[in-house]
matplotlib code that plots the C-alpha trace (Angstrom):
import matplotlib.pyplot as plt

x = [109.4, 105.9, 102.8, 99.3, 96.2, 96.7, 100.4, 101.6, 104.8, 105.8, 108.6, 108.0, 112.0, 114.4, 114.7, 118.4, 119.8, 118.2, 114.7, 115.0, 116.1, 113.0, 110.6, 112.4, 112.0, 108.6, 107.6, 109.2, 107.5, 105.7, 104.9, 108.1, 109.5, 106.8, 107.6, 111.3, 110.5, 108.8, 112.0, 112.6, 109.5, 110.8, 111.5, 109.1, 110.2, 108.3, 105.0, 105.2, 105.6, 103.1, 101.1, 102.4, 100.9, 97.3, 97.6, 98.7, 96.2, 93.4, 94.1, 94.6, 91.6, 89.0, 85.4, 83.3, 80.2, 77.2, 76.9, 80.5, 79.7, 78.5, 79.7, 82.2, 80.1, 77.6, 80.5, 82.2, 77.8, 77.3, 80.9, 79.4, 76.0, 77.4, 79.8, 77.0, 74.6, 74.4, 74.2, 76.0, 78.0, 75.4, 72.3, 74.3, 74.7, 71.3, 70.2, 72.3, 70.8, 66.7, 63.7, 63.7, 67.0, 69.1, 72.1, 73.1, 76.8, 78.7, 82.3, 82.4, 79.8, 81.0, 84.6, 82.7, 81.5, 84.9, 86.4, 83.5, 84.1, 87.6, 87.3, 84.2, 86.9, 86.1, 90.0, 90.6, 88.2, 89.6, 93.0, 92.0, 90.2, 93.1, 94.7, 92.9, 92.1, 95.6, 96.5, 94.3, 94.8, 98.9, 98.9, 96.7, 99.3, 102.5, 100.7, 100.4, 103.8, 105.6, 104.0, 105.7, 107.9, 111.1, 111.4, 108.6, 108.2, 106.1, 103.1, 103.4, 102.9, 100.2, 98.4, 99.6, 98.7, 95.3, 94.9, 96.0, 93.3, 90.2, 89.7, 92.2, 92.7, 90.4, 87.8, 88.1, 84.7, 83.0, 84.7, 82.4, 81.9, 85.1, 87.2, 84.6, 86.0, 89.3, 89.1, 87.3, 90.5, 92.4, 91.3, 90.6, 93.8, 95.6, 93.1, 93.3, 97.0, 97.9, 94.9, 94.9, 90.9, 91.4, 92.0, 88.2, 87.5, 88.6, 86.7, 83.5, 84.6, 83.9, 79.5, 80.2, 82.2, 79.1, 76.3, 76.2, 79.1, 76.6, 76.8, 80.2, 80.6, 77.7, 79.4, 83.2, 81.1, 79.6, 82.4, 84.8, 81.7, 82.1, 85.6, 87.1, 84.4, 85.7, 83.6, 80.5, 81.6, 82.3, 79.2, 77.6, 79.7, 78.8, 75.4, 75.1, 76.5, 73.7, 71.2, 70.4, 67.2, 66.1, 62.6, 63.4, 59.9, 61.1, 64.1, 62.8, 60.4, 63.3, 65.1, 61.8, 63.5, 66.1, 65.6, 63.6, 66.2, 68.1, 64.7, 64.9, 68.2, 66.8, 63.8, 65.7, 68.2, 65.3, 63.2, 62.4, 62.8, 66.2, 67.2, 66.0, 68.4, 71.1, 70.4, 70.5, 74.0, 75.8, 74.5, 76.1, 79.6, 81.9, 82.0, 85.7, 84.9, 81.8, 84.1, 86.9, 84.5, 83.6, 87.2, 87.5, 85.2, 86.5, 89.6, 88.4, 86.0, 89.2, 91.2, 88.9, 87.9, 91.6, 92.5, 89.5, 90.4, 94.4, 95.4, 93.7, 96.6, 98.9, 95.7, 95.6, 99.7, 98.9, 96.2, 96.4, 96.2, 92.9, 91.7, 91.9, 90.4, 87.1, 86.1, 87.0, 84.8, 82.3, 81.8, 82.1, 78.6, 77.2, 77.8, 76.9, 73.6, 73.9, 74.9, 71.5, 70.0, 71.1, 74.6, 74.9, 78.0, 80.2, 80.0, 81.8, 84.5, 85.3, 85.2, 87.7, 90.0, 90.4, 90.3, 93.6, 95.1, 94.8, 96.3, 99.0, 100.4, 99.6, 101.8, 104.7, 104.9, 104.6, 106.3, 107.7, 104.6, 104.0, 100.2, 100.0, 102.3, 100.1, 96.6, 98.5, 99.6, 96.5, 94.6, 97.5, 95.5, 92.6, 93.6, 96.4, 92.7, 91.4, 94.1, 94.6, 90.7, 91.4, 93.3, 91.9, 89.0, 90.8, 91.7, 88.5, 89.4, 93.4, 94.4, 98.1, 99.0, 99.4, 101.6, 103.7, 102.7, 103.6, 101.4, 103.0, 101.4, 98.3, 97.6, 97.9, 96.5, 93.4, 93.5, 89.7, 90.4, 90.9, 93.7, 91.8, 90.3, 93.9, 94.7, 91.7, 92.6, 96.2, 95.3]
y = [101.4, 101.1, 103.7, 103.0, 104.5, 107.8, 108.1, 108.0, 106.3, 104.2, 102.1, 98.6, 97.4, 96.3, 98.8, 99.9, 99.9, 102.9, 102.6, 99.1, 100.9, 103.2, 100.3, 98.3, 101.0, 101.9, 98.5, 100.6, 104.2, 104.6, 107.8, 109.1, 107.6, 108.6, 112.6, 111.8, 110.5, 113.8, 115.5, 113.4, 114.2, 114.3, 110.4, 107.3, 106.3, 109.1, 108.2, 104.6, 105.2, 107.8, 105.3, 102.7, 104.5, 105.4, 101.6, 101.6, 104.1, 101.9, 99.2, 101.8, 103.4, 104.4, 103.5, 106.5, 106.0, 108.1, 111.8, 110.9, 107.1, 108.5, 105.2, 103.5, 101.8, 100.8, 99.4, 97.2, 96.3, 95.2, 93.0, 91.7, 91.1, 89.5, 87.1, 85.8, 85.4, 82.4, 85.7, 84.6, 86.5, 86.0, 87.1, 90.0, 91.6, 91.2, 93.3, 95.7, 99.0, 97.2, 99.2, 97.0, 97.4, 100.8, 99.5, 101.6, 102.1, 98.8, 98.6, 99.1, 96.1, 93.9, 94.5, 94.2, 90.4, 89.5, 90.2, 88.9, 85.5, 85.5, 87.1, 89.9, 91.5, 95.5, 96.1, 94.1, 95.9, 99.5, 98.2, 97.5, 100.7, 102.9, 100.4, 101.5, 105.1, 105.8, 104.8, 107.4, 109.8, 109.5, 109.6, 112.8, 114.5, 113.5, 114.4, 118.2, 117.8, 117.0, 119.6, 122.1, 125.1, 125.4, 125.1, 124.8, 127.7, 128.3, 129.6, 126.7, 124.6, 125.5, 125.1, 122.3, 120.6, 122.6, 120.3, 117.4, 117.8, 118.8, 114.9, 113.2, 109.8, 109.5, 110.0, 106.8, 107.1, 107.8, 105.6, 105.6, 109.0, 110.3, 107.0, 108.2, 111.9, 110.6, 108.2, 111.1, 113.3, 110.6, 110.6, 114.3, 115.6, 113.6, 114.9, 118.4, 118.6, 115.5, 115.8, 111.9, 111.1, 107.8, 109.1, 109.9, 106.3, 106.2, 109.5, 108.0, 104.3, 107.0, 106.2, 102.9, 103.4, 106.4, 106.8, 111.1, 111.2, 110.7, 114.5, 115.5, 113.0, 114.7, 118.1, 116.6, 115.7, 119.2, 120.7, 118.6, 119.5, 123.6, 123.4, 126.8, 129.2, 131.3, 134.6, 132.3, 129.8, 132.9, 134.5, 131.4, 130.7, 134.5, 134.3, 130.9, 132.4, 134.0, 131.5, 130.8, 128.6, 125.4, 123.8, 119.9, 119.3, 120.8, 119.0, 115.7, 116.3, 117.6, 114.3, 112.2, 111.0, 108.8, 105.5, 103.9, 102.7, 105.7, 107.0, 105.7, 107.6, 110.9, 110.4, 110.2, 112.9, 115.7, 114.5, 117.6, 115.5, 114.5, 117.8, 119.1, 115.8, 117.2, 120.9, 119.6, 117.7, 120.9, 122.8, 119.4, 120.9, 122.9, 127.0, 126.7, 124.0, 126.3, 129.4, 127.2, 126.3, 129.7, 131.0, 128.4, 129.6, 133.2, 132.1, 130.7, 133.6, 135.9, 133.5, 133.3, 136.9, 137.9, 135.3, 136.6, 139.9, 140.5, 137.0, 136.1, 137.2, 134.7, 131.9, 131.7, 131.5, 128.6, 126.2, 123.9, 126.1, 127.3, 124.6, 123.3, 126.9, 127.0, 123.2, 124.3, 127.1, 125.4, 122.5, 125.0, 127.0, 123.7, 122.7, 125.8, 124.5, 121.3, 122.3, 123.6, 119.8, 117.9, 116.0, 118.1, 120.6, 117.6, 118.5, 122.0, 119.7, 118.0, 121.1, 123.1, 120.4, 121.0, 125.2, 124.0, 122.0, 124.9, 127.0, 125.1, 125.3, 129.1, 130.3, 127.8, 129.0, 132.6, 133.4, 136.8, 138.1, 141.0, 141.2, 137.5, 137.3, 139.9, 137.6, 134.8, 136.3, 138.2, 134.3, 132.7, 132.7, 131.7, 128.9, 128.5, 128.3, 125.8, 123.4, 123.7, 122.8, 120.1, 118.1, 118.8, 116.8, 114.0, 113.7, 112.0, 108.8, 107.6, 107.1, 107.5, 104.5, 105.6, 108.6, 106.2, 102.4, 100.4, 98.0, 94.7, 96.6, 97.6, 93.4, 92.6, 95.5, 97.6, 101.6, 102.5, 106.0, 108.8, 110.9, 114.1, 112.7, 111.9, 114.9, 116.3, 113.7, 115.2, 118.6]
z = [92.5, 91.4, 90.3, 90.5, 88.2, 89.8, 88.5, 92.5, 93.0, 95.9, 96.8, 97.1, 96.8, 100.0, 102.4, 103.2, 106.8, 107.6, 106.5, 108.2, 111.8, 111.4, 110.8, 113.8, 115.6, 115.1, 117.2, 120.0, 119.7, 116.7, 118.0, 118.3, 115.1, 113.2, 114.4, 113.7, 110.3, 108.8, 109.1, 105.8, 104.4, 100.7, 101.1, 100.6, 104.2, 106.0, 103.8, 105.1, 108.5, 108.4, 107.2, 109.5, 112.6, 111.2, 111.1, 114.9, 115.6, 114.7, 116.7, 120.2, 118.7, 121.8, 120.9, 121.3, 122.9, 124.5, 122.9, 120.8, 119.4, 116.0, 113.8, 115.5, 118.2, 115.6, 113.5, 116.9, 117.5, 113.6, 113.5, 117.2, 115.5, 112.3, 113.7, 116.0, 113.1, 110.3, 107.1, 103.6, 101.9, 98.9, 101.6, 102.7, 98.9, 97.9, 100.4, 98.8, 97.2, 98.4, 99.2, 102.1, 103.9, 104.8, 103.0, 100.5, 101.6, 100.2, 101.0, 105.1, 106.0, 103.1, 104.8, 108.4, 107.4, 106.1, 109.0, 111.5, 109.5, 111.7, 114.7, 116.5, 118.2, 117.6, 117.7, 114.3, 112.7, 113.6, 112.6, 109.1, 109.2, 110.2, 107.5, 104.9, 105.5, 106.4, 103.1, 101.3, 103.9, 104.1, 99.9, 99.6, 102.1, 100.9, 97.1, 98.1, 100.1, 96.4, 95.0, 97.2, 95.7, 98.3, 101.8, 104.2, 106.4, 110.1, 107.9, 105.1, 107.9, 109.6, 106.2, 105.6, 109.3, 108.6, 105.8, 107.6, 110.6, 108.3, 107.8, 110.2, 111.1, 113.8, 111.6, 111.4, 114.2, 111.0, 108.9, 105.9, 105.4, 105.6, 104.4, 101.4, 101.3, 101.3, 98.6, 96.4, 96.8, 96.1, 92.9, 91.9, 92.9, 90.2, 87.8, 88.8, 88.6, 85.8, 83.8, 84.5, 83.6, 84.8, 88.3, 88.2, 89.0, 92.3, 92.8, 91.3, 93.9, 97.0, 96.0, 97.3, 100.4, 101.5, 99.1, 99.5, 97.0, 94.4, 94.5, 94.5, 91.6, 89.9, 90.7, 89.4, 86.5, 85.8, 86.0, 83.5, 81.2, 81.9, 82.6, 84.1, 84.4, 86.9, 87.0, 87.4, 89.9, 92.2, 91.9, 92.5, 95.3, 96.7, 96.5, 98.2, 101.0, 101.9, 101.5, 105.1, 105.3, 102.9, 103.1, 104.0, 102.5, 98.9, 99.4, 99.6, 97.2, 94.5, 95.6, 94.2, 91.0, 93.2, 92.9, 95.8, 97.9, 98.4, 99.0, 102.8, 103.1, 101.8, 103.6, 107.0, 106.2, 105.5, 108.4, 110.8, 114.0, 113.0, 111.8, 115.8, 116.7, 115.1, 116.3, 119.6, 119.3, 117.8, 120.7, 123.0, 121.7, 123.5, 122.8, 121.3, 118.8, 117.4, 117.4, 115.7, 112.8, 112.5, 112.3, 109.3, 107.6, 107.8, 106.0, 103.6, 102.4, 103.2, 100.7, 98.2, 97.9, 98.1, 95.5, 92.9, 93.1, 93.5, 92.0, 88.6, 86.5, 88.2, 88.7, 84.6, 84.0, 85.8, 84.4, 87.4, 89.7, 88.3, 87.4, 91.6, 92.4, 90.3, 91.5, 94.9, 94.8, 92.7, 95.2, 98.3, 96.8, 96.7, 99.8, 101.8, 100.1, 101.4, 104.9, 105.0, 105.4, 107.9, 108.1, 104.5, 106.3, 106.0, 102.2, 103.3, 105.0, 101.8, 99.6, 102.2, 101.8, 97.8, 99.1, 101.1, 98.8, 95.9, 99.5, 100.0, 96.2, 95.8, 98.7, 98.7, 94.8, 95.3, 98.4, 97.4, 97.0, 99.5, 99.1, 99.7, 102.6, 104.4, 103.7, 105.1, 108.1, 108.8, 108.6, 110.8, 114.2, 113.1, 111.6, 114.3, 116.8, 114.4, 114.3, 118.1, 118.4, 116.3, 118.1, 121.1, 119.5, 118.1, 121.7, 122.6, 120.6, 121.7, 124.6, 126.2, 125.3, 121.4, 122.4, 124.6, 123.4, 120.9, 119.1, 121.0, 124.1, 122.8, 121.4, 125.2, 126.6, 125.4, 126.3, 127.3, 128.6, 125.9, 126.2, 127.6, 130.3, 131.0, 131.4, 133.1, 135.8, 136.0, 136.0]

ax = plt.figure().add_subplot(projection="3d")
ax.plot(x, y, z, "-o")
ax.set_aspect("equal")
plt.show()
């Protein structure tokens, strides 16, 4: 067994006969196994197949394209572009953080080039995507999973797959952004928890994977300077709520100070054509996936109100706990400032995902608590709508052949029709 920084443990010895049937077997169904695996969820066996199949998700990813493409056909058009080009490695990092180019995210095309030096095949690049997000992405789940008091019931879990789908693995379409959000979590959470300070460095890494973290860092920074300040985190986190309207021009002149080559970025993201682009997309969307956002939202003004006025006495018996629930809070008011600015709401995303973790920990430890239990169950179809939403979503990026494939099939065979379309065709 082995830790790294964050004080995580994994198992890096020989796997006995069992853990070697269920990574033999995963060359079958991953699918399957990887289900049959989270009934032993409390073993480092279930993590690694977990993680094992974001892996095999990325190489049966689906390439989005038209209305859906977001990143990931830019990222199959840039390995194209790269591996067809003559660029150094040297060439490629000075353009780096320049007033004249729009890089100012490093990790993602600095991985792209590596891997267009061996192959411009899109689904080698999506398999070391899914490689690497499902590593952050499987060890912020099973994090919260081993912090659970006893058993997990029907309501536990729907928090916990809530959780799970706010940032899941086939966000690996955006893979910068939320790779990014993962990484940041990664690192906080141990913090939070541990008081482990030198966590914060893989929080502070997510600037270079998508430059926006610059603010969350700055916020994680803040707040390890005010520490728990409860009483004023939720009044700022009230009043925020109601601020429905920002001036883009005020914005980008606030943003002046930034040094000039994030001033391109800043410049594009508080444009009013591209905020009228991005008005346009959101009304693209289905009426359940607006209503599903919406319903999220509910809960977690439900939870936080309950929690501030019925649960403080048990919040400070527990300085973690606390600790988790004013950042949350704090980073949610700033976001519902940045959601005001285009591409800003996928700040709320990031701060809901601390709200659930701090969710998670609360009811599994209190369980016997009536006016709890009644919250809970009063929020379970709302977020019972979101998670169903959910994956009706991630639905637009894998294909049947990663419910029924395996990855010797998908090598030979690539899966271009996404799993709802599918359906539609049956139906």
């Amino acid at each position: 067994m082995s830790s790294d920084m964050t004080g995580r443990n994994y198992w890096i010895s020989v796997p006995s006969k069992q853990e070697a049937y269920y990574y033999l077997s995963f060359f079958v169904w991953p699918f399957g196994v990887m289900l049959a695996s989270l009934k032993h969820w409390k073993r480092p066996i279930s993590r690694n197949v977990f993680w094992l199949f974001c892996v095999f998700f990325g190489l049966a990813f689906i390439i989005a394209e038209g209305e859906l493409s977001a990143d990931s056909e830019y990222y199959a058009n840039a390995l194209t572009q790269y591996a067809n080009s003559n660029l150094t490695l040297s060439e490629l990092w000075r353009s780096f953080y320049s007033e004249n180019s729009n890089y100012v995210d490093i990790f993602q095309p600095v991985l792209t080039y590596l891997i267009s030096r061996l192959t411009s095949n899109p689904t080698v690049l999506f398999t070391v995507f899914g490689f690497i997000f499902g590593y952050f992405y499987s060890s912020n789940i099973w994090y919260i999973l081993n912090r659970i008091v006893g058993r997990i019931t029907p309501i536990i879990f729907l928090y916990i797959l809530t959780f799970a789908l706010l940032n899941p693995i086939w966000n690996i379409n955006g893979f910068r952004m939320w790779t990014a959000a993962q990484i940041f979590l990664f690192g906080a959470l141990p913090y939070f928890f541990e008081g482990k300070r030198k966590s914060l460095i893989w929080s502070a890494a997510a600037i270079l994977v998508h430059f926006s973290f610059l603010y969350p860092v700055a916020i994680l920074g803040l707040f390890s300077l005010l520490k728990n300040r409860l009483d004023g985190y939720f009044v700022f986190f009230v009043i925020t709520s109601f601020i429905k309207e920002l001036d883009l021009d005020f914005v980008r002149n606030s943003l002046s100070f930034l040094p000039g080559f994030l001033q391109a970025r800043v410049t594009g993201y508080t444009n009013l054509d591209y905020a009228e682009f991005r008005l346009e997309r959101v009304q693209l969307h289905n009426w359940y996936i607006a209503y599903s956002r919406l319903a999220l939202q509910w809960v977690v003004y439900a939870f936080t109100i309950f929690v501030y006025f019925f649960f403080k006495k048990q919040l400070y018996a527990r300085k973690e706990l606390l600790t988790l629930f004013c950042f949350s809070i704090l980073l949610y008011g700033c976001a519902n400032i940045f959601s005001l600015v285009p591409s800003g709401g996928r700040v709320l995303v990031v701060a809901t995902t601390f709200m659930f973790a701090f969710a998670i920990i609360l009811i599994s430890t209190y369980p016997q608590v009536k006016s709890l239990t009644v919250i809970k169950t009063i929020l379970f179809p709302f977020l019972l709508l979101y998670c169903i939403v959910k994956l009706r979503e991630g639905m637009d990026f894998y294909g049947l052949s990663t419910i029924i494939g395996n990855p010797i099939f998908s090598v030979f065979y690539t899966d271009t029709v996404p799993l709802i379309e599918e359906i539609k065709g049956f139906l």
